[in-house]
N, CA, C and O atoms as CSV, one atom per row, in Angstrom:
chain,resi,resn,atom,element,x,y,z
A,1,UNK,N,N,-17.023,-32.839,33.383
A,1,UNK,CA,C,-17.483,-31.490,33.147
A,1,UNK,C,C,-17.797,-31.271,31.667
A,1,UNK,O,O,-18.790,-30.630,31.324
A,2,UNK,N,N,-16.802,-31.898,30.649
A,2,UNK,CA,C,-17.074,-31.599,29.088
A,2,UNK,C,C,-18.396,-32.816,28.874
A,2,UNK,O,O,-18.999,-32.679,27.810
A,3,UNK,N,N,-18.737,-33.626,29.511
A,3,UNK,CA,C,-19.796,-34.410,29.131
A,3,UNK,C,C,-21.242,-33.362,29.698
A,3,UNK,O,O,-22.260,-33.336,29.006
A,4,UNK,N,N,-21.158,-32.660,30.835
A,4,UNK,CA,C,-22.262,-31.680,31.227
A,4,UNK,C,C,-22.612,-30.560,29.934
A,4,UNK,O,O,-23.691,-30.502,29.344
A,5,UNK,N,N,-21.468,-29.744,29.682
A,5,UNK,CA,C,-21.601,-28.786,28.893
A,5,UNK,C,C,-21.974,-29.761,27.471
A,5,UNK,O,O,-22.782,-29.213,26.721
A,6,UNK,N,N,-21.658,-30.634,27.186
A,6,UNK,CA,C,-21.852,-31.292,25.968
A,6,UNK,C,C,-23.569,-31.427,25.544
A,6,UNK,O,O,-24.267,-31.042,24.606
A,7,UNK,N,N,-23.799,-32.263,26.913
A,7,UNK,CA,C,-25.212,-32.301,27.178
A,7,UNK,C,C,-26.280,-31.002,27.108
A,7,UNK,O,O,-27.381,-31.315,26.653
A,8,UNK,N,N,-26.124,-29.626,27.480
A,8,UNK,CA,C,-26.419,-28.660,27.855
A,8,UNK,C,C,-26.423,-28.316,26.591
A,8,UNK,O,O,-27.565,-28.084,26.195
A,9,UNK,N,N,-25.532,-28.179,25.726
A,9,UNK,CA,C,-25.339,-27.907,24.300
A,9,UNK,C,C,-26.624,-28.274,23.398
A,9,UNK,O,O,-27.455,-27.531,22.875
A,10,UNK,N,N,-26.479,-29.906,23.396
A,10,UNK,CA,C,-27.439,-30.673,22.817
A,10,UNK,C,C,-28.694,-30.179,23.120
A,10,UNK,O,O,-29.494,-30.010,22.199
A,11,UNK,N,N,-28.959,-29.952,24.117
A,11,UNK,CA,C,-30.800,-29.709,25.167
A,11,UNK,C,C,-30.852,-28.491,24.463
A,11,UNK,O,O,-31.898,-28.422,23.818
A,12,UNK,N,N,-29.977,-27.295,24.310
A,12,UNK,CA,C,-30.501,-25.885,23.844
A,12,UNK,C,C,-30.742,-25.942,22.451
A,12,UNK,O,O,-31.747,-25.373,22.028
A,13,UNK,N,N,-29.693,-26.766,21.357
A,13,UNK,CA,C,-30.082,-26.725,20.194
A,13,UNK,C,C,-31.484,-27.281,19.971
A,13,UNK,O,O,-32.456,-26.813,19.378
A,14,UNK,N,N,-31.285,-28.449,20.642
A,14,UNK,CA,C,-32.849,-29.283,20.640
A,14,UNK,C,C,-34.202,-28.195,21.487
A,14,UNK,O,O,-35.372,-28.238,21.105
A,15,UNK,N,N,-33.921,-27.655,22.179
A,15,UNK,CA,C,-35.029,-26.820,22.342
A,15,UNK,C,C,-35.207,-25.645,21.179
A,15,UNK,O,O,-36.319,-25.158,20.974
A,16,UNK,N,N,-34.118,-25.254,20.485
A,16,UNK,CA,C,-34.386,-24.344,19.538
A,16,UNK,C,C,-35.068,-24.733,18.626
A,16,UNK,O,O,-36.166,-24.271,18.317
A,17,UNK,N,N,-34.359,-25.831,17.972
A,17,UNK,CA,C,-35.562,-26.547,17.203
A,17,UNK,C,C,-36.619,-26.963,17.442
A,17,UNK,O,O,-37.526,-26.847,16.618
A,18,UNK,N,N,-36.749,-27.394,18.295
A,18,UNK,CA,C,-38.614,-27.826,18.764
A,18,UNK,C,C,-39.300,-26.145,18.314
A,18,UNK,O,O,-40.029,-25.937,17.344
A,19,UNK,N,N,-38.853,-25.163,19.258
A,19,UNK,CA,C,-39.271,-24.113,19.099
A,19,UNK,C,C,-39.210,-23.102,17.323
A,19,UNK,O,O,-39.579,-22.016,16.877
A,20,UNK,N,N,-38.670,-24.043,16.968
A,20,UNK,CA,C,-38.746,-23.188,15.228
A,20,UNK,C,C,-39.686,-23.930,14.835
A,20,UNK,O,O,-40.520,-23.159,14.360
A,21,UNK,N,N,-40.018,-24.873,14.756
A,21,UNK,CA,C,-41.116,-26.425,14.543
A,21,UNK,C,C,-42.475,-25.369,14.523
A,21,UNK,O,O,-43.006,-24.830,13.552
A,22,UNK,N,N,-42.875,-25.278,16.194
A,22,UNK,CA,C,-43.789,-24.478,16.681
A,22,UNK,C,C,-43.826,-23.093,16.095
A,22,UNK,O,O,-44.995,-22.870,15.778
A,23,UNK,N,N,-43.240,-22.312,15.881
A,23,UNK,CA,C,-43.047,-20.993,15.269
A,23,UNK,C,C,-43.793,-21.605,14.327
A,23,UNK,O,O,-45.022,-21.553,14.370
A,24,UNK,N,N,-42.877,-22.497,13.009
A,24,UNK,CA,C,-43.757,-22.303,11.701
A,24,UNK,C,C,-44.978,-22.976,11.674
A,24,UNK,O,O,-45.561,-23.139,10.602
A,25,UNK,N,N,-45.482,-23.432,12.843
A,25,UNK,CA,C,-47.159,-24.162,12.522
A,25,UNK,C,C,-47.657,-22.639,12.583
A,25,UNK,O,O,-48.158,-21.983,11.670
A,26,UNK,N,N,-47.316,-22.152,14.249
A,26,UNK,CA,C,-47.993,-21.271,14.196
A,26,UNK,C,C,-48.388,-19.937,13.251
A,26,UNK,O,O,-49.514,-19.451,13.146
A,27,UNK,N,N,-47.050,-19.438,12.536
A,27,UNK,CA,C,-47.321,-18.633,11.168
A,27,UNK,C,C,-48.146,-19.425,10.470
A,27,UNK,O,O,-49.249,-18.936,10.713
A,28,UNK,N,N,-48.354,-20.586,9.564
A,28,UNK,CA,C,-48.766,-21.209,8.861
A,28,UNK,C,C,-50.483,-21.159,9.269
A,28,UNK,O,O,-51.320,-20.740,8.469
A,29,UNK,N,N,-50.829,-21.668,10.660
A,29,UNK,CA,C,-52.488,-21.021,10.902
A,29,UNK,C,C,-52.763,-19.794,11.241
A,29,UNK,O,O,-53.941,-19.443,11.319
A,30,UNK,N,N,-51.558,-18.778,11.548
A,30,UNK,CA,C,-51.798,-17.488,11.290
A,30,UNK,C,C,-52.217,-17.222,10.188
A,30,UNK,O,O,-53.448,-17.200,10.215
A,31,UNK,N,N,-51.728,-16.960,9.011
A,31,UNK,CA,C,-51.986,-16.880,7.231
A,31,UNK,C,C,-53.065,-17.469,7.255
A,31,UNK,O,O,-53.982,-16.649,7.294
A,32,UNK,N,N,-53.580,-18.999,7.250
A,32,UNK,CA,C,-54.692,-19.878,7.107
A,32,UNK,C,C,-56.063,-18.779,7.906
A,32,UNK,O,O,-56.946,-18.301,7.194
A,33,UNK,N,N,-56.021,-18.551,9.279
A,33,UNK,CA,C,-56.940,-17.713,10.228
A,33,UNK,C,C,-57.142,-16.580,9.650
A,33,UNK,O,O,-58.264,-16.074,9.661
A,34,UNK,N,N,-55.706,-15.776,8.827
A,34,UNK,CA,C,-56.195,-14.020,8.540
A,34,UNK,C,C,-56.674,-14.390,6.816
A,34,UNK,O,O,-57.099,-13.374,6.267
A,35,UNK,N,N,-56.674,-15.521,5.988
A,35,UNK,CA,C,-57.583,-15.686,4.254
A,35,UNK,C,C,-59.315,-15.804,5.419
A,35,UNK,O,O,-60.242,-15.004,5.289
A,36,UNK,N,N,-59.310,-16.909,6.381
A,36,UNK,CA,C,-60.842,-16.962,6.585
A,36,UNK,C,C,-61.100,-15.337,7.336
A,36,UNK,O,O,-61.704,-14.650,6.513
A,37,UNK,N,N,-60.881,-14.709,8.360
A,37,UNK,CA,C,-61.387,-13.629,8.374
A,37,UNK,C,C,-61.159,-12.953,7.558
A,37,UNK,O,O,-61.741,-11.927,7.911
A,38,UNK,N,N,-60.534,-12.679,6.316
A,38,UNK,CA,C,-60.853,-11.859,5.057
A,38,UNK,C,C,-62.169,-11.841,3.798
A,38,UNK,O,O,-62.649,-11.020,3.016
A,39,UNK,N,N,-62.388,-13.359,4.192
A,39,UNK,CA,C,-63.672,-13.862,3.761
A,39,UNK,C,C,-64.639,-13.797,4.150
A,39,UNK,O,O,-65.592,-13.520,3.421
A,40,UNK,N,N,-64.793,-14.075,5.727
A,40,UNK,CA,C,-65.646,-13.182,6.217
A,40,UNK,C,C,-65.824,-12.100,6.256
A,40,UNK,O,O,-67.009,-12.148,6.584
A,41,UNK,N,N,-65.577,-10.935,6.177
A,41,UNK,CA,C,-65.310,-9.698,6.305
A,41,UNK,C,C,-65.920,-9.268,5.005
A,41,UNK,O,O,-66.419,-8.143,5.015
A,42,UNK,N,N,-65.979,-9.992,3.816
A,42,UNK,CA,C,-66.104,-9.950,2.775
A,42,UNK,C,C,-67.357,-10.422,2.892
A,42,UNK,O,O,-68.173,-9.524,2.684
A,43,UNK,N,N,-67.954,-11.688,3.194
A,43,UNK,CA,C,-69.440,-12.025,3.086
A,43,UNK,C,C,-70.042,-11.073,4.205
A,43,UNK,O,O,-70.869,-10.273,3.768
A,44,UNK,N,N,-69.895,-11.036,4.975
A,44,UNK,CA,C,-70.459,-9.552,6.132
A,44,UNK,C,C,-71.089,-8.681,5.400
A,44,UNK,O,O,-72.261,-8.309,5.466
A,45,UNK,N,N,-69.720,-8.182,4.258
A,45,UNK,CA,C,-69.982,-6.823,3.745
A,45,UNK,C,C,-71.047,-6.927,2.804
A,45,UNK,O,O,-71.947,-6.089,2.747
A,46,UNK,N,N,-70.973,-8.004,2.006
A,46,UNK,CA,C,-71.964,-8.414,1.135
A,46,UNK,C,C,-73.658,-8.123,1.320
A,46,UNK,O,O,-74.463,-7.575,0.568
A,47,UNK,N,N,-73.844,-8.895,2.989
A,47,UNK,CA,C,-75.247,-9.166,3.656
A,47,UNK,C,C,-75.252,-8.068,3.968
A,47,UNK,O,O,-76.339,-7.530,3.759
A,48,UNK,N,N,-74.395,-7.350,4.461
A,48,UNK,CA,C,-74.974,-5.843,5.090
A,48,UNK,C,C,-75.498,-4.911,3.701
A,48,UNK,O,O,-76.426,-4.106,3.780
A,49,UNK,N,N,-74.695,-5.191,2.377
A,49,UNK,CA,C,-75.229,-4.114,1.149
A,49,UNK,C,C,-76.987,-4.978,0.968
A,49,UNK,O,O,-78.016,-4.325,0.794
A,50,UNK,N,N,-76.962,-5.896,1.024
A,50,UNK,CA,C,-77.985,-6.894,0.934
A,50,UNK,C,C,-79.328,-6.389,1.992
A,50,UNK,O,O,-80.527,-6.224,1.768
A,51,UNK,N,N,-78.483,-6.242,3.225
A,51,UNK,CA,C,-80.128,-5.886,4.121
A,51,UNK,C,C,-80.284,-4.220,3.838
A,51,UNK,O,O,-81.327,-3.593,4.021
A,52,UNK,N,N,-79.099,-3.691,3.383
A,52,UNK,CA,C,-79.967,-2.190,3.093
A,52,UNK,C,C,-80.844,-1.795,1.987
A,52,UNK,O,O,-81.801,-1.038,2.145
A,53,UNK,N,N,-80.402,-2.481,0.505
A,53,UNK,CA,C,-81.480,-2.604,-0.276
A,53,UNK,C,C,-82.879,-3.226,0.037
A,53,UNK,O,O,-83.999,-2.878,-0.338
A,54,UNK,N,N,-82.539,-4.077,0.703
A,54,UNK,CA,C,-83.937,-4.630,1.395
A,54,UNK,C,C,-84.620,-3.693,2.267
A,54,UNK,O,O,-85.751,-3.444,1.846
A,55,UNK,N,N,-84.299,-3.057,3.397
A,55,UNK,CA,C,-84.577,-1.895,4.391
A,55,UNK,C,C,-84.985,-0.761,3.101
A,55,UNK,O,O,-86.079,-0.201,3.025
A,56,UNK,N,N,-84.260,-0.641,2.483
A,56,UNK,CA,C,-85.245,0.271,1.319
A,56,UNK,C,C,-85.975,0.143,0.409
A,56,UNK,O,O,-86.256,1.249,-0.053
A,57,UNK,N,N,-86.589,-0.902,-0.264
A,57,UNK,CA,C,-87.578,-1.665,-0.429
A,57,UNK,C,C,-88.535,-2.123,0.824
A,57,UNK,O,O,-89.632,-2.498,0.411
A,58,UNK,N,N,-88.420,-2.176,2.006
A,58,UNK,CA,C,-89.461,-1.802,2.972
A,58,UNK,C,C,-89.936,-0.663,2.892
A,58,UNK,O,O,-91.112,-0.348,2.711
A,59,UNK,N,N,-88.807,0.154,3.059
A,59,UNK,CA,C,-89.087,1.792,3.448
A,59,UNK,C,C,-90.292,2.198,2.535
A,59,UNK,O,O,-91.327,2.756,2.900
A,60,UNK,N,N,-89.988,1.851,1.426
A,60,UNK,CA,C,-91.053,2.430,0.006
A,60,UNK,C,C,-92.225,1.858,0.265
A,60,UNK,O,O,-93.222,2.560,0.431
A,61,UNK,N,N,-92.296,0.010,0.362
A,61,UNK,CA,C,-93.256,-0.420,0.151
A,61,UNK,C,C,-94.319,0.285,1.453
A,61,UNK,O,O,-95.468,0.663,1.227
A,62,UNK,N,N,-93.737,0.343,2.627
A,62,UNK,CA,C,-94.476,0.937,3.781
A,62,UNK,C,C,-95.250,2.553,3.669
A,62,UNK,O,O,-96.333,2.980,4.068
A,63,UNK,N,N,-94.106,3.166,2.923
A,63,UNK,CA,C,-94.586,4.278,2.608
A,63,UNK,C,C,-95.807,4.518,1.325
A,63,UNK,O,O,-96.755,5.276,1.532
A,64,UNK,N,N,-95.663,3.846,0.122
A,64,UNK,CA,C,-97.121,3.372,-0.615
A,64,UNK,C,C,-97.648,2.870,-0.221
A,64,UNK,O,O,-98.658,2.935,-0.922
A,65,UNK,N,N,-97.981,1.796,1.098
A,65,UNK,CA,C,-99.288,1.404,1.593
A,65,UNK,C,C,-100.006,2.678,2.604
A,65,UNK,O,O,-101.206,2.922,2.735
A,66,UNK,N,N,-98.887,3.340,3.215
A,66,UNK,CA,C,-99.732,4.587,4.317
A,66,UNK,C,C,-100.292,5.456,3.304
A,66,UNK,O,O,-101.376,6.023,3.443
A,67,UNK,N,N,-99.497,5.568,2.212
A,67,UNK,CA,C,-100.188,6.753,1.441
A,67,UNK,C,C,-101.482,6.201,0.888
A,67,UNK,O,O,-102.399,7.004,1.061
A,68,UNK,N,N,-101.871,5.029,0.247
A,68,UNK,CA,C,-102.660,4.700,-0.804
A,68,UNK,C,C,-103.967,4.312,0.542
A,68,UNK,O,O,-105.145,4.113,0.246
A,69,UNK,N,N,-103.559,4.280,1.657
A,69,UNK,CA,C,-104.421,3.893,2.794
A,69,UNK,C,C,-105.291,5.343,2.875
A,69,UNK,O,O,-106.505,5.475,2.722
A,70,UNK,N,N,-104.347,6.326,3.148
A,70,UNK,CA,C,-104.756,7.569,3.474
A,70,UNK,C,C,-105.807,8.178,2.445
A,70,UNK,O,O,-106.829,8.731,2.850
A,71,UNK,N,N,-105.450,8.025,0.856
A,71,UNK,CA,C,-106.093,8.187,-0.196
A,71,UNK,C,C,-107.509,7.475,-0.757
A,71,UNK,O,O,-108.249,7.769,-1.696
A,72,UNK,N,N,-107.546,6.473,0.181
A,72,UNK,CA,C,-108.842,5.064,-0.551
A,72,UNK,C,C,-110.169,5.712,0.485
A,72,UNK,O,O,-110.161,6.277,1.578
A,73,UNK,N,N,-110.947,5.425,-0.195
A,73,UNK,CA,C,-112.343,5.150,0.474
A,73,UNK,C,C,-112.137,4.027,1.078
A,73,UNK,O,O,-111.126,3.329,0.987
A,74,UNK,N,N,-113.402,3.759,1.918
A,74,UNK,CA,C,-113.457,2.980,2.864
A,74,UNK,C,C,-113.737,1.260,2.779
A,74,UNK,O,O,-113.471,0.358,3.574
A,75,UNK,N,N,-114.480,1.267,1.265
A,75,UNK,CA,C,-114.691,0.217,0.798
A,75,UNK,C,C,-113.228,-0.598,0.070
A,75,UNK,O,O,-112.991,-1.805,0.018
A,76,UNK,N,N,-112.572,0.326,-0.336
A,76,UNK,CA,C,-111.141,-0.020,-0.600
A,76,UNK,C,C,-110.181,-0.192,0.134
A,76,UNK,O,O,-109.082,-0.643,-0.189
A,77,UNK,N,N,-110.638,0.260,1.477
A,77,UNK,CA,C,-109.673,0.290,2.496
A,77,UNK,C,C,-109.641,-1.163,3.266
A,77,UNK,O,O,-108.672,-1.872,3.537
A,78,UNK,N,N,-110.892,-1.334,3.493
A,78,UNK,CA,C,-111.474,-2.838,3.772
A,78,UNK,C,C,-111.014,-3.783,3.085
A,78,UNK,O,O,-110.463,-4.734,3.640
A,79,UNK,N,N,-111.209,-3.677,1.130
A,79,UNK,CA,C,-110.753,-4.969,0.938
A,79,UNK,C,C,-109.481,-5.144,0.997
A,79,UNK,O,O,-108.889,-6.223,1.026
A,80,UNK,N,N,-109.016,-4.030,1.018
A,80,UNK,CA,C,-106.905,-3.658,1.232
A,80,UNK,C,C,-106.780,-4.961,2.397
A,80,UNK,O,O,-106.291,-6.061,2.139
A,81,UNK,N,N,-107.143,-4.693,3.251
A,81,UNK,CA,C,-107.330,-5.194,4.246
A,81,UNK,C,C,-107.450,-6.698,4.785
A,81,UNK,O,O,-106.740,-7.301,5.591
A,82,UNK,N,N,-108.808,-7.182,3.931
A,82,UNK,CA,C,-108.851,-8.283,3.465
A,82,UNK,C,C,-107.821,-9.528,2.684
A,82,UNK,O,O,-107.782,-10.727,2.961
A,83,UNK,N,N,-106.990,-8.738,1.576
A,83,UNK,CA,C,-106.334,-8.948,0.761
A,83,UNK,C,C,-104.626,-9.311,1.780
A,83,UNK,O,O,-103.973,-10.350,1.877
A,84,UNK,N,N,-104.492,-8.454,2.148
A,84,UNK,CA,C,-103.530,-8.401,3.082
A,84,UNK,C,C,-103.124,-9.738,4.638
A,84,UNK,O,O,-102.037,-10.189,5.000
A,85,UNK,N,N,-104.489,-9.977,5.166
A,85,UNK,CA,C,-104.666,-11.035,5.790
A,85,UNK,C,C,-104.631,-12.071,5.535
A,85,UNK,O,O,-104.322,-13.042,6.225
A,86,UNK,N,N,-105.098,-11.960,4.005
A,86,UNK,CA,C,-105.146,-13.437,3.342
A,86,UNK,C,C,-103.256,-13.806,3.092
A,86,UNK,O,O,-102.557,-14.723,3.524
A,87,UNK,N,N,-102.928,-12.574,2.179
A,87,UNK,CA,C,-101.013,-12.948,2.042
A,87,UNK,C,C,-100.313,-12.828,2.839
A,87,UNK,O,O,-99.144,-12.944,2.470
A,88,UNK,N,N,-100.512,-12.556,4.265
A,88,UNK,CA,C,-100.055,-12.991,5.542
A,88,UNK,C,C,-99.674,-13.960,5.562
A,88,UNK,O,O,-99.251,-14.436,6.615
């Protein structure tokens, strides 16, 4: 009977430890997983300030071509036109 409980003893410590083993990998690529999504989160934020200056530099450039379209004669409008196909 003291050789059962002896045994039983041994198996639980030894499972505790296996299981602290596993605990600290897993904290350890926890920390590792939450620096890379902080970095991401961070380059995200970056590209997103990035495509709105860009979206507003469209906005303008779109808005001086309707206007300067609206304003030109027709011969200017044409070579606008021209000019435009070509830097396509």
């Amino acid at each position: 009977m003291k050789k059962v409980i002896i045994i039983l003893v041994c198996m639980i410590v030894g499972c505790i430890f296996v299981q602290r083993q596993q605990y600290k990998k897993i904290n350890s690529l926890n920390k590792e997983l939450k620096i890379e999504t902080d970095s991401l989160k961070k380059q995200v934020d970056s590209l997103t300030s990035e495509m709105f200056v860009k979206d507003i530099q469209i906005g303008r450039y779109e808005y001086i071509m309707d206007r300067a379209q609206a304003e030109m004669t027709p011969d200017c409008k044409e070579e606008l036109e021209t000019i435009l196909k070509q830097t396509e």
